[in-house]
N, C-alpha and C positions, 0 to 999 in steps of 0.2 A: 699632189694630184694637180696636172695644169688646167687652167678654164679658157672655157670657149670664147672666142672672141663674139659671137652671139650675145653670150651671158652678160657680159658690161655694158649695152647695147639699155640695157634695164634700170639701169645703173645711174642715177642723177649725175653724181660727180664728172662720169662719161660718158654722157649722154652726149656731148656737141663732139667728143672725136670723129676722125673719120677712119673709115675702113684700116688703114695702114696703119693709122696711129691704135685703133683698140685690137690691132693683131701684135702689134709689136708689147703693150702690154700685158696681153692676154697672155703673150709664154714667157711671163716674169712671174707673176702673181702665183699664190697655190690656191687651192678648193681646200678649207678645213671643215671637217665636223667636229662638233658639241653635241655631247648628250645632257637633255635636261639638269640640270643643275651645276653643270661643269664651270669651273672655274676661270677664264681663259686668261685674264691678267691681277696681280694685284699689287695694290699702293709697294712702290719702292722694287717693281720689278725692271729690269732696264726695257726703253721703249726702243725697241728693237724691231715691233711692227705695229702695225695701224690693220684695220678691219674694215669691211665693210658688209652688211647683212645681205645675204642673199634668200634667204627664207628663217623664218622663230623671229623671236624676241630676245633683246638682248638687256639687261641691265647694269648703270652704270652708276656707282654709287662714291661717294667719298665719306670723310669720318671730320668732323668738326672741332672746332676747340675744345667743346663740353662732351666729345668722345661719342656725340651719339653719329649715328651711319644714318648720313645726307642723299637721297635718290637725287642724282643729274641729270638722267635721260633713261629715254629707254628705246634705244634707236631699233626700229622695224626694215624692213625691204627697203636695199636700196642707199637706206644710210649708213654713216661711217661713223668709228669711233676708235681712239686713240691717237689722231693724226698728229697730235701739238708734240705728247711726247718721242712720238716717232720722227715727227721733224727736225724735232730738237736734240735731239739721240742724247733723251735726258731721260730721269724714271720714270715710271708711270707715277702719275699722281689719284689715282682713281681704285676702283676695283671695278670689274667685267666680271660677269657672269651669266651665262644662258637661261633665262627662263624657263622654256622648253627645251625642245632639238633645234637648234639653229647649222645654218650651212654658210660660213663664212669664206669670204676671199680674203688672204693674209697679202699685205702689201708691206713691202720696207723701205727703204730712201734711198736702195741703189734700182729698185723697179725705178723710182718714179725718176730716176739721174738719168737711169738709161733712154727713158721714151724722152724727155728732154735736148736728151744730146742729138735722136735722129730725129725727134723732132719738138723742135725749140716752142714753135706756135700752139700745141698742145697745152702746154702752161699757161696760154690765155684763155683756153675751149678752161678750163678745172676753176681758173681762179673767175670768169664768167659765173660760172657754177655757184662759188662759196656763196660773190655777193648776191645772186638771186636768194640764197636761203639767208643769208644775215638781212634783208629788205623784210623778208615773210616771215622771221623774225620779229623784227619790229613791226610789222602789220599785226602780229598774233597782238604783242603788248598795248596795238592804240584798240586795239576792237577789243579786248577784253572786256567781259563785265560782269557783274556779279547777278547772282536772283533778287529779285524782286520779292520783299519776303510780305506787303499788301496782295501781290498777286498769289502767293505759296498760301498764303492764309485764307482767301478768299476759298481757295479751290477745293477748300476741305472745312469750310463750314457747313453747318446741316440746318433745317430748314429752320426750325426752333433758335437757334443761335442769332439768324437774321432776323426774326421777330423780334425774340429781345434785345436787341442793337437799333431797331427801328423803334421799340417802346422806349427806352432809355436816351435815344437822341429828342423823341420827340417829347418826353419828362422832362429835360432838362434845358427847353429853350423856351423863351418868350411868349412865342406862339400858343405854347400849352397855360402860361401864369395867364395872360388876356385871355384865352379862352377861360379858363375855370373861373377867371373873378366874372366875368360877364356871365355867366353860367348862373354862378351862386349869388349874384345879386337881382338877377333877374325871377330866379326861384324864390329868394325870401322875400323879393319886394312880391311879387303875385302872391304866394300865403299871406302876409302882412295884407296885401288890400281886400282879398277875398273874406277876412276875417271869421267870421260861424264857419261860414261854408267851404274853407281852406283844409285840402287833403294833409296837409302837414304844418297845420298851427305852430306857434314860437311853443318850446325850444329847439323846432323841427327834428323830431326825433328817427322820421324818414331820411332825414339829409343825412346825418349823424352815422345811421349805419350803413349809407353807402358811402361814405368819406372813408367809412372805416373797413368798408370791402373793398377800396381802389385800393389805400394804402397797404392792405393785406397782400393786394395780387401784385403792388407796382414795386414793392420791400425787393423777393425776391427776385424778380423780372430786372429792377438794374442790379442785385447782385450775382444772377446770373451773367449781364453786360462786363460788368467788372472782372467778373472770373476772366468771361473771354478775354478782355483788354491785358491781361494779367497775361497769358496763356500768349497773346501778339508779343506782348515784350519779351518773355521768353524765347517764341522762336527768333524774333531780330537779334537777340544778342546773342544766340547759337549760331543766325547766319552771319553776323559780325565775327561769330571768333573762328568758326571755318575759313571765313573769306579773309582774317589776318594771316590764318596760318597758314592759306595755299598761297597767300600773294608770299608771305616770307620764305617761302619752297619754290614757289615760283621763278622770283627774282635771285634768288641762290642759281638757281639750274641755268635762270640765261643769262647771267653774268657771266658763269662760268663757259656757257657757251659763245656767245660774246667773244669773251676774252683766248679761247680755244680758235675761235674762226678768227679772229684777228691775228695770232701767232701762224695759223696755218698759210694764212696768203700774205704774211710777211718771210716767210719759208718757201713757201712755192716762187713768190715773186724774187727772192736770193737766187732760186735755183735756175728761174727762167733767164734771167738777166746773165749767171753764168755760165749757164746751158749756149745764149746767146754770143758772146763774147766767144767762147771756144770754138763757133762753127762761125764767127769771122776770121779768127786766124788760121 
């Protein structure tokens, strides 16, 4: 099914052609459909074409030394995948598959020879293209960042959890040892001088039980604090082990792309260069 020269118009990689140049590739390329779950390439098939999404979702997965199945990408509207093998008219190295229904345009390496040859400067509108996405690329990698697991925490503490966290901070500093000794010396020294007429004569048996109802209510109250602080270091080392494992999926998927967009405009730039040459002779 051939596509409209309209349709690539949408189309990042050919977004800078012009009129002439996305007509003459428009009746190279096909229209394919995918139904949800369909297969369209996999690892060790020959890279005979390259894709590019025109609507769905596409996934694109490889398989690892330790055999488990590595997600690459999951290129949406617009984007392309399989280019490096199709350049290379090497295997695929990956597996494709549809997530939904998707509607792709199928491209091969004598589409792309042919818009070259009538028109050679089209190879710098695509290869413009790659290095805009391999930049926002590396833009994605310096802005990334992870959560804030002080802010994740705060935002689901409840009202009680902050009081015991404000009693247990204030239990446990200095502020509190000077206040209660100036407290308690100030109360025994008044009993001691008022002597007969002293509410709580020596052995101060008033003091006594209320040392012994602080301690009762403040036991609790910082092992309540504790629980929480317990409960903070758990969620950090759950958002430590998510954030190893998406940086190491991460760093997987844009190596690989990386290394995919490096191959493609080392390919592109072969073809422009001999696309060039042929239309000086």
């Amino acid at each position: 099914m051939p596509c409209k020269p309209e349709e690539l118009k949408h189309v990042p990689l050919f977004a800078l052609l012009d009129d002439d140049e996305t007509a003459i590739l428009a009746a190279q390329v096909e229209v394919k459909h995918f139904a949800a779950r369909q297969r369209i390439y996999k690892i060790g098939d020959p890279g005979k074409n390259a894709y590019v999404v025109m609507s769905g979702k596409i996934q694109v997965t490889t398989v690892d030394e330790d055999h488990q199945e590595v997600l690459l990408d999951q290129p949406g509207h617009g984007e392309f995948f399989g280019f490096a093998s199709m350049l290379e008219e090497s295997l695929h190295k990956t597996n494709a598959v549809a997530i939904d229904e998707a509607v792709c345009l199928e491209i091969d390496r004598n589409d792309i020879a042919t818009l070259l040859s009538k028109k050679p400067l089209a190879g710098m509108d695509m290869l413009t293209v790659l290095g805009r996405q391999y930049h926002a690329t590396q833009e994605l990698v310096r802005l990334r960042a992870a959560r804030n697991a002080n802010e994740l925490i705060d935002e689901e503490e409840t009202f009680g959890e902050r009081i015991a966290d404000m009693v247990a901070k204030f239990g446990g500093s200095w502020t509190f040892i000077i206040a209660f000794a100036i407290t308690l010396s100030v109360y025994t020294s008044i009993n001691v001088f008022l002597r007969g007429k002293a509410w709580d004569p020596y052995p101060f048996i008033l003091l006594n039980l209320f040392l012994s109802m602080l301690a009762a209510i403040q036991a609790p109250v910082i092992m309540m604090s504790q629980n929480r602080q317990d409960t903070k270091d758990r969620v950090r080392s759950e958002l430590d082990f998510e954030v190893n494992v998406r940086s190491e999926l991460e760093i997987q998927g844009l190596a690989s792309k990386l290394n995919q967009l490096t191959d493609k405009i080392g390919d592109l730039d072969d073809l422009f260069r001999t696309a060039v040459r042929r239309d000086e002779k």
